[in-house]
C-alpha positions in Angstrom: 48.2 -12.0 58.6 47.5 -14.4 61.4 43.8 -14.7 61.2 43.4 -15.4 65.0 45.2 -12.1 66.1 44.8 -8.6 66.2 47.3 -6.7 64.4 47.9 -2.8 63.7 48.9 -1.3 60.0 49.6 2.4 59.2 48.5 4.4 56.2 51.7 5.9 54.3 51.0 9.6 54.1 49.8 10.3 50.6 48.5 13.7 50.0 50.9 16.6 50.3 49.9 19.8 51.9 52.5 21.5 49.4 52.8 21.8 46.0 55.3 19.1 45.9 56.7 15.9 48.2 58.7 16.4 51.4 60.7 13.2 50.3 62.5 13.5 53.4 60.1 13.4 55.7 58.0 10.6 53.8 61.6 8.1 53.7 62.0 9.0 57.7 58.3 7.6 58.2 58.7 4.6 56.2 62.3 3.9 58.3 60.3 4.0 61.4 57.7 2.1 60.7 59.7 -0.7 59.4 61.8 -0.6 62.6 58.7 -0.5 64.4 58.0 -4.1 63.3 53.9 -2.9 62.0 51.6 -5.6 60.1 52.0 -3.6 56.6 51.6 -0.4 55.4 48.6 1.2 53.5 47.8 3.5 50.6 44.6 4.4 48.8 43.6 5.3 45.6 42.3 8.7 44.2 44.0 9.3 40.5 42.2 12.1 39.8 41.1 15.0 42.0 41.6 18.2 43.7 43.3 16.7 46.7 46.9 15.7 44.7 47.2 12.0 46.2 50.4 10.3 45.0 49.4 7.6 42.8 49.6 4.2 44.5 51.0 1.6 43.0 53.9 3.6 42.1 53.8 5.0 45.8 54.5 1.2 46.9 57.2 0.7 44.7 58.4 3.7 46.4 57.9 1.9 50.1 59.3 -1.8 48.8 62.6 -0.3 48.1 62.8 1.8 51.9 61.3 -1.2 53.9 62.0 -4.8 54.6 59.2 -6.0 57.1 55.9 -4.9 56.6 53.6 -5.8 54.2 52.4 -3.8 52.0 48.1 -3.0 50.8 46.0 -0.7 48.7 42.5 0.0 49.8 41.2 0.2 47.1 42.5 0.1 43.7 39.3 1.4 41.2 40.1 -1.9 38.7 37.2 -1.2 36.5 39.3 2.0 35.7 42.3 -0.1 34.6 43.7 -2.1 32.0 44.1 -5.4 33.8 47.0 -6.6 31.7 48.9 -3.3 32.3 47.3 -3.6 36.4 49.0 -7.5 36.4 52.1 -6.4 35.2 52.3 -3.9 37.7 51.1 -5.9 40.5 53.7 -8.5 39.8 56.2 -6.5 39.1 56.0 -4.9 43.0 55.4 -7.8 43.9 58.5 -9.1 43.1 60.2 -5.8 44.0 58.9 -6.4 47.8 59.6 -10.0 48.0 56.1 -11.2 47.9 54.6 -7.9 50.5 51.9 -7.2 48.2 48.1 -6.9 49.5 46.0 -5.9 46.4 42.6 -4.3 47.8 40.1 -3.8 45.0 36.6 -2.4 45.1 34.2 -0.5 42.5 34.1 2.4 44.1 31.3 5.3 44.9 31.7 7.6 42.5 31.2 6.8 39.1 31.9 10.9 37.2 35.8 10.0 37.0 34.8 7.1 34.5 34.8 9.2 31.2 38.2 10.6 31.8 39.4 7.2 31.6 37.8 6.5 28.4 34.9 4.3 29.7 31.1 4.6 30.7 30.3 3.7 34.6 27.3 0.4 32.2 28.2 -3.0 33.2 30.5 -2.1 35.8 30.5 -4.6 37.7 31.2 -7.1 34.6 34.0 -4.8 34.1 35.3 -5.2 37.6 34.5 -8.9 37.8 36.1 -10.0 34.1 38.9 -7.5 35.0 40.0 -9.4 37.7 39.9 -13.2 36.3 42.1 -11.9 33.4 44.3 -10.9 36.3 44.2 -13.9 38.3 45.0 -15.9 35.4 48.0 -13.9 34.0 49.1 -14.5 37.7 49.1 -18.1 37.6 49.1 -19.1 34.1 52.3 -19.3 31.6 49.8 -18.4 28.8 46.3 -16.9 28.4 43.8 -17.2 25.7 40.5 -15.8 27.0 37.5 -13.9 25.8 35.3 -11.4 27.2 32.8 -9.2 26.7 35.6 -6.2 27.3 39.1 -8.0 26.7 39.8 -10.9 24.7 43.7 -11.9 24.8 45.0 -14.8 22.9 48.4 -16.7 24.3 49.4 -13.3 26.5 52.0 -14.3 29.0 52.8 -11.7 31.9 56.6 -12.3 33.3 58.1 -12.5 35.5 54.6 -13.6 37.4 54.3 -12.6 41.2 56.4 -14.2 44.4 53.1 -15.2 46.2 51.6 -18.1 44.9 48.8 -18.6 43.5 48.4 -14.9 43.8 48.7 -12.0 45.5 45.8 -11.9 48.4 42.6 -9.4 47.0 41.0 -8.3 49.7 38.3 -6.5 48.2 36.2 -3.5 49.7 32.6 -3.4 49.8 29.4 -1.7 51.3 26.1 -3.6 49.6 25.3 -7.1 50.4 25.8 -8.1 46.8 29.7 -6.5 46.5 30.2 -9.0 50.4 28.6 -11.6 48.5 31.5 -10.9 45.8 34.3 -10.7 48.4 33.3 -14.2 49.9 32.8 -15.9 46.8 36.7 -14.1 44.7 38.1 -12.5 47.5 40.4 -13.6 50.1 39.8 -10.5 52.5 37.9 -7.8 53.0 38.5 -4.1 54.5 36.3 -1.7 55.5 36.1 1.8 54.5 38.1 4.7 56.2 34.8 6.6 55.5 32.3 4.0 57.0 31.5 4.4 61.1 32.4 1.6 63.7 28.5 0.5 63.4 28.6 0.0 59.4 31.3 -1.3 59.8 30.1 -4.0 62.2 26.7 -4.2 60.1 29.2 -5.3 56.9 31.7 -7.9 59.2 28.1 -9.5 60.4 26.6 -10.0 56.8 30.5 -11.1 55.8 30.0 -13.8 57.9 27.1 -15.0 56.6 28.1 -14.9 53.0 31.2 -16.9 54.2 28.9 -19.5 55.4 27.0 -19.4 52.5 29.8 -20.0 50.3 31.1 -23.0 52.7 33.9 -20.7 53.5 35.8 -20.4 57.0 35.4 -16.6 58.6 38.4 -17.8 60.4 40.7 -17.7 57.3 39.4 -14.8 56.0 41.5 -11.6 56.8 38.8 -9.0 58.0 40.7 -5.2 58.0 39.0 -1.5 58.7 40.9 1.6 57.8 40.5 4.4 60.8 41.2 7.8 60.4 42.8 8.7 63.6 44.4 12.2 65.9 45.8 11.9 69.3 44.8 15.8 70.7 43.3 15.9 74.3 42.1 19.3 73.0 39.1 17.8 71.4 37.0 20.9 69.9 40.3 21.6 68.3 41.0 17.9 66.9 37.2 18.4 65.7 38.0 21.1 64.0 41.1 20.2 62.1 39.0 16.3 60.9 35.8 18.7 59.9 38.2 20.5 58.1 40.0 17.4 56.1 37.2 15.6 55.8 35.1 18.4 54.5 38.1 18.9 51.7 38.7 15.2 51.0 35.0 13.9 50.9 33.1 16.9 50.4 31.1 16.3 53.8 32.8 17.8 57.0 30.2 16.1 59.4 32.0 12.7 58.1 34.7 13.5 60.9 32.1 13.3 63.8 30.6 10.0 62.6 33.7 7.9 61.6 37.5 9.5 63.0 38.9 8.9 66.3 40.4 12.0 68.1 41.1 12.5 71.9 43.3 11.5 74.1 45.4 8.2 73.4 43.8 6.5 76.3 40.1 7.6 74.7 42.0 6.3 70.5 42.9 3.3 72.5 38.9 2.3 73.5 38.3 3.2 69.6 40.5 1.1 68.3 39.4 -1.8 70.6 35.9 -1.0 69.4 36.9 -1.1 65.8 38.4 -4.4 67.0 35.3 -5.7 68.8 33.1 -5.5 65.7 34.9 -7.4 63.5 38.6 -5.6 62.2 41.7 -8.3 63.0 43.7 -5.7 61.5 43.2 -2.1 62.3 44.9 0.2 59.3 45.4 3.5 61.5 45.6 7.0 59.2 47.2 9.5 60.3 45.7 13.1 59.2 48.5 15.5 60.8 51.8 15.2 62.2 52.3 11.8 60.7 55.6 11.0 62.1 54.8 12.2 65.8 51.8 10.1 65.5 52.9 7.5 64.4 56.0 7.4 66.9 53.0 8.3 69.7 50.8 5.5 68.3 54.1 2.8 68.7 53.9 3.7 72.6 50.5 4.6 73.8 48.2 3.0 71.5 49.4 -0.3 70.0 50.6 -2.0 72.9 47.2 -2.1 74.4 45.3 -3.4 71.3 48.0 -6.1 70.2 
């Protein structure tokens, strides 16, 4: 990402409203995009739930092999809930499979119920997530790795092929609390806001980035800065209202989310959010799409990213 610019992404639509996957309709979205020339392309990560998200790494692979262009992100993968040999196998295997795409967003995450069903208490989590990802980072960029951890120890384990970018993939890591920013500015090499935090948080977390950055004796100017948007074109706004209340009451359990952090109205009205989004910190604006994915995203191509590019 050119870290003096403003660019747009797009969320790949993830959670079927059928039992299965319109495979069609998700290959015609990717085509477009691609053609479209957008910064990268976006997925999320929910492995379990009620909401049947495709998983998303796999979901990637999927998009490397129908795309050319774009990059290609996760916000966020839940790495405390992973192996990270298996995770750095994976990550460099797509990696390779997209000719050096990959964005790998990583982040702890809210919720901490899911963590028995992976075999794991939510104690020490953050040790899990921060050993997790220096065995990553060095399977990435080591032939051989003999470390030992509190939760892995791994004596001369190689990972090969290791990823096209070098020395790494970028982690762009998502965070909330001043002590996950301070994380991001001290490992990270990004960071990208929440879908489900408002323009204002948002703005709050960009601000206290900063200063962690200069704390660290790191340049804010080299460090990508991202903010997913949930986002419908309807000039009938009661009725886009409804429809986000609705989504966001099934997806986070809190319909009132909608009011405080999605854009709806008419393109002229998403255009002045995104700019917003834009003003308080985001150099790349990931737009998702709720409904209507492909009309979006061919409406968002003419009326809306023109004017914030």
């Amino acid at each position: 990402m050119n870290p003096h610019g403003r660019e747009i992404a797009v969320a790949i639509p993830q959670f079927p409203r059928g039992p299965g996957v319109a495979v069609d309709e998700l290959q015609a979205f990717l085509r477009t995009a691609d053609a479209l020339g957008v910064h990268s392309l976006w997925v999320q990560e929910q492995v379990v739930g009620p909401h049947g998200g495709l998983e998303p790494v796999t979901l990637l692979a999927y998009a490397a092999a129908a795309t050319r262009r774009p990059r290609l992100g996760v916000a966020v993968i839940l790495t405390p809930l992973r192996s990270p040999v298996q995770l750095a196998k994976a990550l460099a295997s797509l990696d390779q499979l997209c000719a050096g795409r990959l964005i790998v967003g990583v982040g702890l995450g809210d919720d901490t119920t899911a963590y028995p069903a992976f075999g794991i208490t939510p104690a020490a989590r953050v040790r899990r997530f921060t050993e997790g990802l220096e065995v990553m980072t060095r399977l990435w960029t080591s032939e051989r790795v003999t470390f030992s951890g509190r939760f892995w120890t791994l004596h001369e384990v190689a990972v090969a092929p290791r990823p096209v970018q070098r020395p790494h993939p970028p982690l762009w890591f998502g965070a909330r609390h001043p002590d996950a920013l301070r994380r991001a500015a001290r490992l990270g090499q990004g960071f990208v806001g929440a879908g489900s935090s408002s323009t204002g948080e948002f703005r709050e977390q960009v601000s206290r980035l900063r200063e962690v950055l200069a704390e660290a004796r790191r340049d804010p100017e080299e460090f990508a800065v991202a903010k997913r948007l949930y986002l419908l074109i309807d000039p009938n706004r009661e009725r886009g209202r409804r429809r986000l209340s609705a989504w966001f009451a099934a997806h986070y359990g809190d319909g009132s989310l909608a009011d405080r952090v999605a854009l709806v109205g008419t393109s002229e009205e998403c255009v002045d959010g995104v700019r917003e989004v834009q003003m308080a910190g985001a150099r790349l604006v990931i737009l998702n799409f709720l409904f209507e994915e492909q009309v979006h995203l061919e409406r968002a191509a003419q009326e809306i990213i023109p004017h914030v590019t």
